[in-house]
C-alpha positions as CSV (number, residue, x, y, z in Angstrom):
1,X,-6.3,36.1,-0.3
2,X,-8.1,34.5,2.6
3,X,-11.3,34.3,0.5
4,X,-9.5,32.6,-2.2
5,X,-7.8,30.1,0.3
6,X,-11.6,29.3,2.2
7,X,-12.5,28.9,-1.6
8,X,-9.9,25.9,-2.1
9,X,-10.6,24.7,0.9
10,X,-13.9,24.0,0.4
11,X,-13.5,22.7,-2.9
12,X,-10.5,20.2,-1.4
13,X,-13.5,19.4,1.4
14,X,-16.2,19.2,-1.2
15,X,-13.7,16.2,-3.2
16,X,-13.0,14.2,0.3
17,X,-17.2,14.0,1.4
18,X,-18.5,13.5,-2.3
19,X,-19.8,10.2,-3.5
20,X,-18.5,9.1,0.3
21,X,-21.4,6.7,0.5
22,X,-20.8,3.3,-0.9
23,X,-17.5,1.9,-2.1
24,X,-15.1,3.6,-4.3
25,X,-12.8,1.3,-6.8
26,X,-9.3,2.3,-7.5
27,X,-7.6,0.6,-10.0
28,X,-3.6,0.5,-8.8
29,X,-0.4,-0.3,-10.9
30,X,1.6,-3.2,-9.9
31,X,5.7,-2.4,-9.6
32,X,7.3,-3.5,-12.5
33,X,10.9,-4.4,-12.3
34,X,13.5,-6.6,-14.3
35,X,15.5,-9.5,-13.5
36,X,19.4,-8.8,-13.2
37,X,21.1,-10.4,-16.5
38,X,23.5,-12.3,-13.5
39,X,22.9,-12.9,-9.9
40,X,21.8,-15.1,-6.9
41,X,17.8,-16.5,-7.3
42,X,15.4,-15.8,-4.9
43,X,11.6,-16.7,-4.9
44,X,9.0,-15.1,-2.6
45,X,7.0,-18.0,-1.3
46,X,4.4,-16.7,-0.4
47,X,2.8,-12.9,0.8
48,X,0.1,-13.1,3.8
49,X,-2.3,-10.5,4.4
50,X,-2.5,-10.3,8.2
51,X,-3.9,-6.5,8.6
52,X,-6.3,-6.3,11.2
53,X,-9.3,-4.4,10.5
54,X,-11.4,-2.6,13.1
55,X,-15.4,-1.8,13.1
56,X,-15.1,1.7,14.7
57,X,-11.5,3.3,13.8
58,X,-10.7,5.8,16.2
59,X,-8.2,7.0,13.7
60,X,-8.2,7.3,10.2
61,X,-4.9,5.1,9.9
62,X,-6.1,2.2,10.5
63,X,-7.7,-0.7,8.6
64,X,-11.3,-0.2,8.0
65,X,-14.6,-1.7,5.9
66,X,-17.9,-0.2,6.0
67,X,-20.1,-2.2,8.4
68,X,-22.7,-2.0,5.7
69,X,-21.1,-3.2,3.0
70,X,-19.4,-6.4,2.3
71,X,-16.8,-7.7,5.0
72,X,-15.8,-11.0,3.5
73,X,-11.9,-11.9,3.6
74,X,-12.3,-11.0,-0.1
75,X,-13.5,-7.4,0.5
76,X,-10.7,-7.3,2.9
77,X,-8.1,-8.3,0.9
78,X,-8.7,-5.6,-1.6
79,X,-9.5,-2.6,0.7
80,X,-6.4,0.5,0.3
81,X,-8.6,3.4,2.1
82,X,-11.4,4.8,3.9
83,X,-13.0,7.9,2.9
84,X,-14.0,10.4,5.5
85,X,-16.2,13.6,5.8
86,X,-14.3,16.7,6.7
87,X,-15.5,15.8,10.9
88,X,-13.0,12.8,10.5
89,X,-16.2,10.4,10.7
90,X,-15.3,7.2,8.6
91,X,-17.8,6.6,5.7
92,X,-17.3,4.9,2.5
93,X,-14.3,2.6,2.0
94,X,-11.8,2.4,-0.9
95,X,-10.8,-1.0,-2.8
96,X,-8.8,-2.4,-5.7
97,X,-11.2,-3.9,-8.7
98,X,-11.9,-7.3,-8.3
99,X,-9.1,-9.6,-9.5
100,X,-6.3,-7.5,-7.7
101,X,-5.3,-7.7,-3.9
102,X,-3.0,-5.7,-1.6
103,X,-0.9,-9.2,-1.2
104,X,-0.4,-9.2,-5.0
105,X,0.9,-5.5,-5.2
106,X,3.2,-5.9,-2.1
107,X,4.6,-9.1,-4.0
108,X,5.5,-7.5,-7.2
109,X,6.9,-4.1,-4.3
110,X,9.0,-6.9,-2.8
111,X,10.3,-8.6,-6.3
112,X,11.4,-5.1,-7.4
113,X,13.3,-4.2,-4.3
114,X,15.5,-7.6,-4.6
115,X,15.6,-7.1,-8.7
116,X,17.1,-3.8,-7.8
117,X,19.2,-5.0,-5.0
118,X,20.9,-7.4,-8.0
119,X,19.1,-10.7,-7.5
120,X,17.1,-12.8,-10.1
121,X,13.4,-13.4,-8.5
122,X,12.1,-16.4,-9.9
123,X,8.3,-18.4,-9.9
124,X,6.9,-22.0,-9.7
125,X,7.8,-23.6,-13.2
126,X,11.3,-20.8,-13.8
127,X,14.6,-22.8,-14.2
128,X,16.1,-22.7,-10.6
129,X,12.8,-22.2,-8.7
130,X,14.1,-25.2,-6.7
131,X,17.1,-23.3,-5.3
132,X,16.2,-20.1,-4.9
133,X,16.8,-19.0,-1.6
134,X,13.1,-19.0,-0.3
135,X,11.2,-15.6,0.8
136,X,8.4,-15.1,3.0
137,X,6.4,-11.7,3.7
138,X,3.2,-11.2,6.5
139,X,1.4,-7.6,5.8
140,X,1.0,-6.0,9.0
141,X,-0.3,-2.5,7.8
142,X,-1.1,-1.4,4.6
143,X,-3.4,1.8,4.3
144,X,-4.0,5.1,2.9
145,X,-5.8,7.8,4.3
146,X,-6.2,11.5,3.6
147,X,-5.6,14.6,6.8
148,X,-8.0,17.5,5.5
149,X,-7.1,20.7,7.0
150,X,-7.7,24.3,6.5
151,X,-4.9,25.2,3.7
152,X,-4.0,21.9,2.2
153,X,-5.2,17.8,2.3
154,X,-2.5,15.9,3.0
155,X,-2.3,12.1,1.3
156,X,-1.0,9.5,3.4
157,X,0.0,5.7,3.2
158,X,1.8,3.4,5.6
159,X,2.7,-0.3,5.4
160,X,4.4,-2.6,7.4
161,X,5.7,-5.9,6.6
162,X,7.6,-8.8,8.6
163,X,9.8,-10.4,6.0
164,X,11.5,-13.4,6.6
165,X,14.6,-15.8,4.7
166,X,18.4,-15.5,4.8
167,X,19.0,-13.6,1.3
168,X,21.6,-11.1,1.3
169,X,21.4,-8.7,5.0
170,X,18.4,-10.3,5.9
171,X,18.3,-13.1,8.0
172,X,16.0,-14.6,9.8
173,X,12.3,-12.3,10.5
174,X,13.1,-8.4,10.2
175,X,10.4,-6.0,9.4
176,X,9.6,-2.9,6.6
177,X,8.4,-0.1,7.7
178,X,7.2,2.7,5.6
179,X,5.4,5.9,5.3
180,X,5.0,8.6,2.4
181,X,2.3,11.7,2.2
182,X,1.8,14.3,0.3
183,X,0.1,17.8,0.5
184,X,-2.1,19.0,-2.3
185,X,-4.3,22.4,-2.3
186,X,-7.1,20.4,-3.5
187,X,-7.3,16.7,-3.9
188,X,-9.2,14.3,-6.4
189,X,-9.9,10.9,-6.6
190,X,-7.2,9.9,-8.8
191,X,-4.8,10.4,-5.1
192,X,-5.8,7.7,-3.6
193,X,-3.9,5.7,-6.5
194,X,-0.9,7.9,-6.8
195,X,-0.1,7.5,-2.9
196,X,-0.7,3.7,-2.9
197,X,1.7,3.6,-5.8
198,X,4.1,5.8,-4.1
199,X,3.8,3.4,-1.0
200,X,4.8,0.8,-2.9
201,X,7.3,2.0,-4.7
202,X,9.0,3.0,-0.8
203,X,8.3,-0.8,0.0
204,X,10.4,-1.3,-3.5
205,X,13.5,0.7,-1.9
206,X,13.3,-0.3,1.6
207,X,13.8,-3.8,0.7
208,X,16.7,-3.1,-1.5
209,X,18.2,-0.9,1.2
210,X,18.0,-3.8,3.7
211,X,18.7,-6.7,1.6
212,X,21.8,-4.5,0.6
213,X,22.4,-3.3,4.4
214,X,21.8,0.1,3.7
C-alpha cells in the first residue's frame, strides 16, 4: 500500500514539474447564463483588472509572470496560474489563449450571478442599455495554484472583486470574495481549467447571494 501511494505520488509530482519551462495555454469556458423573460436591467460598465503581480512570490497564491517571458499588461491580463516544481519554486506560468482575458471571464461570472438573481443584464446597442442600473467591478485577486503533497495535489483558485452600483442589496462598493480547491490523487493539465471554471462559477453565486441578500 505505501509503495503504491509513493507510486501516485510521484506520478502526481511528475504532472506538476513537466513541461514547467515556458508558458502553458489553457483555454477556459466563459459562464453562460440567460436573461430572465421579466425583470429590472442592469448593465456592467465596465470590469478592471487591478491584480497586482509580484517578481518573486513568496507564496504560490499570488499573482505571478515568469521574469523571462513576456510581462506586458497583455500577458498580464491573460495569466490564471503559475506552475511550480514539487520544492514550491515558481517556474512556468499559465495563461488563457490570446483573444480571452481574466476581465472577460469575470464579466460573463458577474452577468450570470444577476441573470440568476432575476435581472435582465443588458449591452451597448440592447433596448434599455440607457436605464439600466449601471455596474462596475475592480479584480483584486484572481488566481489558481496547485498544493502538492505526499497523498494527494490539491487544486486551488481564489478571486476577489470590489463591485460597485445600487442594484438590488448592493449599494454602494462591497466586495466578492471566493475560494474553491479540490484534492485529486494525481493531477493533469486539463485542472487548471476545471478549477478556474469552478472559480467562476462561485463568483456566479456569490453575486446572486448578495445582490439577493443572502
Amino acid at each position: 500500500m505505501l509503495l503504491s501511494r509513493i507510486a501516485i505520488y510521484s506520478l502526481a509530482a511528475s504532472v506538476l514539474t513537466g513541461c514547467v519551462v515556458g508558458r502553458t495555454t489553457v483555454d477556459v469556458s466563459a459562464p453562460q447564463g440567460t436573461n430572465p423573460a421579466t425583470g429590472k436591467y442592469v448593465r456592467i460598465d465596465s470590469v478592471e483588472d487591478k491584480r497586482t503581480f509580484t517578481v518573486k512570490p513568496p507564496s504560490a497564491d499570488m499573482a505571478s509572470l515568469d521574469p523571462d517571458e513576456d510581462s506586458s499588461d497583455a500577458s498580464k491580463a491573460r495569466a490564471i496560474g503559475r506552475k511550480r516544481n514539487t520544492y514550491g519554486k515558481a517556474l512556468g506560468d499559465v495563461v488563457l489563449p490570446e483573444g480571452k482575458t481574466v476581465s472577460g471571464l469575470v464579466e460573463s461570472a458577474l452577468a450570470k450571478g444577476f441573470q440568476e438573481a432575476g435581472y435582465i443584464v443588458v449591452k451597448q446597442g440592447d433596448p434599455n442599455f440607457a436605464a439600466a442600473s449601471p455596474v462596475n467591478a475592480q479584480i483584486v485577486a484572481f488566481w489558481a495554484w496547485f498544493q502538492p503533497g505526499f497523498w494527494s495535489v490539491k487544486t486551488n483558485q481564489k478571486s476577489e472583486l470590489k463591485l460597485s452600483g445600487d442594484v438590488g442589496a448592493l449599494h454602494g462598493s462591497q466586495a466578492v470574495k471566493t475560494h474553491v480547491s479540490e484534492s485529486k490523487q494525481v493531477v493533469v493539465s486539463s485542472d487548471w481549467q476545471e478549477i478556474v471554471e469552478k472559480g467562476l462559477s462561485a463568483i456566479a453565486q456569490r453575486t446572486k447571494d448578495l445582490v439577493s441578500g443572502n
